[in-house]
C-alpha positions as CSV (number, residue, x, y, z in Angstrom):
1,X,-35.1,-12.0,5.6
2,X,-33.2,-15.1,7.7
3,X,-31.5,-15.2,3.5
4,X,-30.5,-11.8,4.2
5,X,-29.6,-12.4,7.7
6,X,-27.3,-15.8,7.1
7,X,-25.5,-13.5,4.3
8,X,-24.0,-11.1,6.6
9,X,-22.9,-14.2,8.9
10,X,-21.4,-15.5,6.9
11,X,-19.1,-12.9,5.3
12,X,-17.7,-12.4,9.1
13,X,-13.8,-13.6,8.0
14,X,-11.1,-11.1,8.2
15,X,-7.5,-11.0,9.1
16,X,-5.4,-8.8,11.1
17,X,-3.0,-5.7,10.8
18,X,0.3,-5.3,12.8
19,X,0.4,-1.4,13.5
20,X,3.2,-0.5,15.9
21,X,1.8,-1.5,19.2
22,X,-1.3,-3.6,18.5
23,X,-3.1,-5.3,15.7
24,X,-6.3,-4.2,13.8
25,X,-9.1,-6.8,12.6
26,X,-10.5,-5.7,9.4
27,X,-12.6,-7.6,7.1
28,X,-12.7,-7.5,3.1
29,X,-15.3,-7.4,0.9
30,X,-15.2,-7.1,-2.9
31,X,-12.3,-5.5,-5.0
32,X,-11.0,-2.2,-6.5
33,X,-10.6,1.2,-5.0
34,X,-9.9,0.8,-1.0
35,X,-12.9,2.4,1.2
36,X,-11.5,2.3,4.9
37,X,-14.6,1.8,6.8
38,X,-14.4,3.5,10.1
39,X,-17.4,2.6,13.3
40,X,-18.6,4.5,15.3
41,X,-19.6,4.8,19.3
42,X,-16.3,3.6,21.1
43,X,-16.9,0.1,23.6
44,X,-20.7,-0.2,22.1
45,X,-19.7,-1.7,18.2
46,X,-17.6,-3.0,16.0
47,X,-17.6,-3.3,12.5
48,X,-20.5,-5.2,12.4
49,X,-22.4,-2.3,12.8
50,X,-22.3,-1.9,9.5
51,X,-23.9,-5.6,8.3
52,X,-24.1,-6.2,5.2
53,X,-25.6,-2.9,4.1
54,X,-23.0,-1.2,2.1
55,X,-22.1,-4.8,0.3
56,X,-23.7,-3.3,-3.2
57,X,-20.6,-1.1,-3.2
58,X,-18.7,-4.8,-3.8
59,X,-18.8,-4.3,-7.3
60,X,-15.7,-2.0,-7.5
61,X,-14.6,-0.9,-4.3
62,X,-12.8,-3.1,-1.7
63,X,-14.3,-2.5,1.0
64,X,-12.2,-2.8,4.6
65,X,-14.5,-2.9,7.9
66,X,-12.3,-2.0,10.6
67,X,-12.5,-2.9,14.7
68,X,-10.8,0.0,16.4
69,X,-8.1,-0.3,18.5
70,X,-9.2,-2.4,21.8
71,X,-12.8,-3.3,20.0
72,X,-14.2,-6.0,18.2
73,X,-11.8,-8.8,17.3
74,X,-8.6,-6.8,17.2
75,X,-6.4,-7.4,19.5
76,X,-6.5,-5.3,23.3
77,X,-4.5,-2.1,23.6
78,X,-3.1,-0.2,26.2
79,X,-5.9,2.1,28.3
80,X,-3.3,4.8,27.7
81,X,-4.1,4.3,24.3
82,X,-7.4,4.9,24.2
83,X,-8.3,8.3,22.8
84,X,-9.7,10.3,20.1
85,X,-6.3,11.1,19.0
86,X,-5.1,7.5,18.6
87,X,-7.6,7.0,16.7
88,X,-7.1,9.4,14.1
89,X,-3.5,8.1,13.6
90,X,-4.1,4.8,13.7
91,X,-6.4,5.6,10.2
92,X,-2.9,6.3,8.4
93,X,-0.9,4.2,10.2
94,X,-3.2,0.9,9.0
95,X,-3.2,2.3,5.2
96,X,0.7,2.4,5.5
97,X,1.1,-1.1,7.0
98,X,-1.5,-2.2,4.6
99,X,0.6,-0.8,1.5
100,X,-2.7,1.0,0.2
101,X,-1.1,3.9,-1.9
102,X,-4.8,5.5,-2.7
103,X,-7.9,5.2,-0.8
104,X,-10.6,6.4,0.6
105,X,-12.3,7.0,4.0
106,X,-16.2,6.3,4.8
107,X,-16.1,6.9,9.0
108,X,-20.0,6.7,10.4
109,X,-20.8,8.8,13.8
110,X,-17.7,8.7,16.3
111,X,-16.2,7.5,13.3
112,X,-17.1,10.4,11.3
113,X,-15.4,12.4,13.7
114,X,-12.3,10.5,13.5
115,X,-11.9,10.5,9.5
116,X,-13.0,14.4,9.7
117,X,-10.2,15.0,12.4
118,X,-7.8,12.4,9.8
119,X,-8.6,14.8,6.7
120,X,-7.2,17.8,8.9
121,X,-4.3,16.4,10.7
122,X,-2.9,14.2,8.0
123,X,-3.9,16.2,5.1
124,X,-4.1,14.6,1.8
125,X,-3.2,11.0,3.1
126,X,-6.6,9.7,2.2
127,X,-7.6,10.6,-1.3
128,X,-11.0,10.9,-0.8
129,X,-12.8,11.2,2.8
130,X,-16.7,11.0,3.4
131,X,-18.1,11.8,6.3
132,X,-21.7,9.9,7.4
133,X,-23.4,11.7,10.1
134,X,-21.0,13.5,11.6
135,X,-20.1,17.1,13.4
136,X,-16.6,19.2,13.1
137,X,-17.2,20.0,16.9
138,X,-18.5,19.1,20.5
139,X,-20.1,22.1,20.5
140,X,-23.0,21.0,18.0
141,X,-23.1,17.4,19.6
142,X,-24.5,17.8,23.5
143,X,-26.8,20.4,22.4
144,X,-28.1,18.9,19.7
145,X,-28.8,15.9,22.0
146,X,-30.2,17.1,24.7
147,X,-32.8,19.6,22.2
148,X,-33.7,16.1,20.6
149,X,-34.1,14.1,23.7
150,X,-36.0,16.7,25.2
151,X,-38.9,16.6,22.3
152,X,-38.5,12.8,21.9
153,X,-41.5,10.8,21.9
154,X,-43.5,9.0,23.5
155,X,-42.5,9.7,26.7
156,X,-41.4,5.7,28.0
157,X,-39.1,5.9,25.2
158,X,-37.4,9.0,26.2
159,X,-37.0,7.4,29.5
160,X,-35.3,4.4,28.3
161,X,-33.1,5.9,26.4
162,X,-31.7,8.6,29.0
163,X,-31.5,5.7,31.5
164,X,-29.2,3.3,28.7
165,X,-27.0,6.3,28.7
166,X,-26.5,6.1,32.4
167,X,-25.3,2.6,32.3
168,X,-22.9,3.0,29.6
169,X,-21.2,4.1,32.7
170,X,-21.0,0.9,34.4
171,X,-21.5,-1.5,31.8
172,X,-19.6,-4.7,32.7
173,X,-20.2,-7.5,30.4
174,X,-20.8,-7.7,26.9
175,X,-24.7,-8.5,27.9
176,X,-25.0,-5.5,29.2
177,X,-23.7,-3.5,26.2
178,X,-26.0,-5.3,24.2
179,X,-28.7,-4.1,26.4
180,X,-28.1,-1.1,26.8
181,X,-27.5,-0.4,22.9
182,X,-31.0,-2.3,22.0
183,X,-32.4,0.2,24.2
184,X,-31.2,3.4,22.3
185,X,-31.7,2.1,18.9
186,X,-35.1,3.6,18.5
187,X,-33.4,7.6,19.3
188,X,-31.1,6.6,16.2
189,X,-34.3,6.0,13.6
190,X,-36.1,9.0,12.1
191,X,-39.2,6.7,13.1
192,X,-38.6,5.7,16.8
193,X,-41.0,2.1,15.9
194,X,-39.6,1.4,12.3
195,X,-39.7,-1.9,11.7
196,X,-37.0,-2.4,10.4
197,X,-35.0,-2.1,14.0
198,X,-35.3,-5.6,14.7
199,X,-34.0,-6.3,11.3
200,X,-31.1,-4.1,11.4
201,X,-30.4,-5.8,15.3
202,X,-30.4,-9.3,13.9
203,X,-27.6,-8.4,10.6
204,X,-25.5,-6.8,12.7
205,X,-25.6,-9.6,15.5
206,X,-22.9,-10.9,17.0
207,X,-21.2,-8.0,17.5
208,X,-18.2,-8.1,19.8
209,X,-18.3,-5.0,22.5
210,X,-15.7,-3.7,24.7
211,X,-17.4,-2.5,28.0
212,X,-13.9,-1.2,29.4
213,X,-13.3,1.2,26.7
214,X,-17.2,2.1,26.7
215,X,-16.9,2.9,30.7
216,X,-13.4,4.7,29.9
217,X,-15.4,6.8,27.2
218,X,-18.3,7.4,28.8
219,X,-17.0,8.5,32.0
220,X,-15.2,11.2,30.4
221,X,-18.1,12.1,28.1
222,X,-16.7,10.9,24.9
223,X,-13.7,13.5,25.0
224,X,-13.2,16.9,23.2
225,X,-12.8,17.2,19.5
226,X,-13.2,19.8,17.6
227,X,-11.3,20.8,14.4
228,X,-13.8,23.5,13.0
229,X,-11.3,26.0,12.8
230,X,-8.8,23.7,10.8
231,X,-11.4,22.9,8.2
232,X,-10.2,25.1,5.6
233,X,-6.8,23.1,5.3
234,X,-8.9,19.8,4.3
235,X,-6.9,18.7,0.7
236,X,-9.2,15.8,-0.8
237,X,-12.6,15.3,-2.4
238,X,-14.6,15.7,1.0
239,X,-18.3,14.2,0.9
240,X,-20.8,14.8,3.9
241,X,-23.7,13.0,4.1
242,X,-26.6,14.2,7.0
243,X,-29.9,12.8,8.1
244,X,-32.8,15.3,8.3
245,X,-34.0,13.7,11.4
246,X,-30.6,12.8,13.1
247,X,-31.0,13.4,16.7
248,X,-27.3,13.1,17.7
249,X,-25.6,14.9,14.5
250,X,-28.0,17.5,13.1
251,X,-28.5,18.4,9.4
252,X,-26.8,22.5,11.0
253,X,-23.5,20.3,11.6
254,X,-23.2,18.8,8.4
255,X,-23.8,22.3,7.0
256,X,-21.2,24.4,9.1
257,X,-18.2,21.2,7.5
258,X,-19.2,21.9,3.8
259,X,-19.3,25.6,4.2
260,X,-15.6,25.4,5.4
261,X,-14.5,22.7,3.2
262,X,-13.9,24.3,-0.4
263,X,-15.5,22.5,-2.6
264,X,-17.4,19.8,-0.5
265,X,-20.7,18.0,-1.6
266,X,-23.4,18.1,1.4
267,X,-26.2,14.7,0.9
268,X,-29.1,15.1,3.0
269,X,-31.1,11.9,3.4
270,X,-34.8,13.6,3.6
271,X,-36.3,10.5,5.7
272,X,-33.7,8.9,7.8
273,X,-32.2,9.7,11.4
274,X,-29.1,8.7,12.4
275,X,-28.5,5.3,10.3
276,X,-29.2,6.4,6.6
277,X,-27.1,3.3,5.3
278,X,-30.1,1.3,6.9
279,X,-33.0,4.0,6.5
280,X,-32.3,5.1,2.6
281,X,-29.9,2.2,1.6
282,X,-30.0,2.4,-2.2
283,X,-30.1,7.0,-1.9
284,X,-27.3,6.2,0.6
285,X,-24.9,3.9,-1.8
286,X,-26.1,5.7,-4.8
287,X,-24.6,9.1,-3.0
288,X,-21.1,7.4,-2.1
289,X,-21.1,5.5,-5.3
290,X,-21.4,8.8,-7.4
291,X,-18.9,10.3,-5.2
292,X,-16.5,7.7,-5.5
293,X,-16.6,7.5,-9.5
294,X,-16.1,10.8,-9.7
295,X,-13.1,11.0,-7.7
296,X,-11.6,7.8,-7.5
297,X,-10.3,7.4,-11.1
């Protein structure tokens, strides 16, 4: 395990991207085919979220972990920058400036969001987009929650996590970030006590939050998104990929994208929550790998 652990660590070089007002940090790994890497859960992580769990892929994909605008290593933004919007463009306008004439999008969670809203707005720019645990609307986020939250157990649990999303409100220093984000990790796990939490903690470790933009977000409940409607117009190869347990993004949302995505593929990982990449890892990279080959040639 501290093998496994030291690995990630150590792969944590990268470089940065001038876009028109700020600069990206993104880290490489491996060669071939470009996967943008999108996180998710604006202020709590960066691209580290992602440890070294999709590394098998490093065969023959190039893989490029990006920090959002304002997170991570790349470099601050301006607040007025910070939206869901910005976001979305900021996924073409870092292919463009890094001369990538074919590629691919993987966005996880928020980031899911972002790379379904990118497939819709910018049509066709990304030759492939895959969507990990992700919804086309608002609509089936809160809800979704606030079902699972409800019938989450036991009830100390439930507790702590409500409370952690209280303080993303207020959340100061990069401490308290961590804190809180330690504190919802077992809502994110089909099995609230798996052990392989702490595991998944230490790979990912350091990570470098940004409480501003997490207060910014959170104060205005994460924004409105919600391109349902526009699904229809997607051009590329879309993959969705759902965890049957996912209390935040349910298995119905992944469901209502593929239906209106002509000829979508729809991966439901049978025993993970919201972090299948961690929960199903070899079902997870065999899924995108397939998906990829497929399309990518």
């Amino acid at each position: 395990m501290e093998d496994i652990i030291e690995a990630a660590r150590t792969k944590q070089e990268g470089h940065y991207i001038r876009l028109d007002d700020t600069s990206l940090f993104v880290e490489e790994r491996g060669d071939g085919y470009p996967l943008l890497i999108l996180h998710g859960a604006p202020g709590v992580i960066d691209h580290r979220f992602f440890g070294n769990y999709l590394d098998p892929l490093c065969d023959r994909y190039r893989l490029i972990l990006v920090d959002a605008r304002s997170h991570g290593r790349s470099e601050p933004a301006a607040e007025s920058t910070w939206s869901f919007e910005q976001f979305v463009k900021d996924v073409s306008a870092l292919a463009r400036a890094m001369k990538l004439d074919r590629y691919a999008v993987l966005g996880h969670s928020y980031g899911a969001f972002v790379a379904l809203q990118h497939a819709v707005s910018f049509p066709g720019d990304a030759a492939q987009t895959i969507i990990s645990n992700g919804v086309p609307s608002i609509r089936f986020l809160w809800e979704h929650v606030e079902r699972s939250l409800r019938h989450f157990e036991p009830a100390e649990l439930r507790e702590q996590v409500t409370a952690s999303w209280e303080r993303e409100k207020t959340a100061q220093t990069q401490e308290d970030v961590a804190s809180l984000l330690h504190d919802q990790m077992p809502f994110h796990f089909a099995d609230p006590y798996d052990p392989r939490i702490p595991e998944f903690e230490k790979i990912t470790a350091p990570a470098a939050y940004a409480p501003a933009v997490l207060r910014h977000f959170a104060n205005q409940g994460y924004g409105l998104f919600d391109c349902e409607a526009e699904l229809s117009g997607i051009k590329q190869p879309l993959l969705v990929l759902a965890g049957r347990h996912d209390r935040t993004c349910s298995v119905e949302a992944a469901e209502a994208i593929t239906r209106a995505v002509p000829g979508s593929e729809l991966v439901i990982f049978e025993r993970s929550g919201h972090a299948p990449f961690v929960e199903e890892q070899e079902r997870y990279i065999a899924a995108v790998r397939n998906f990829l080959d497929r399309h990518s040639s």
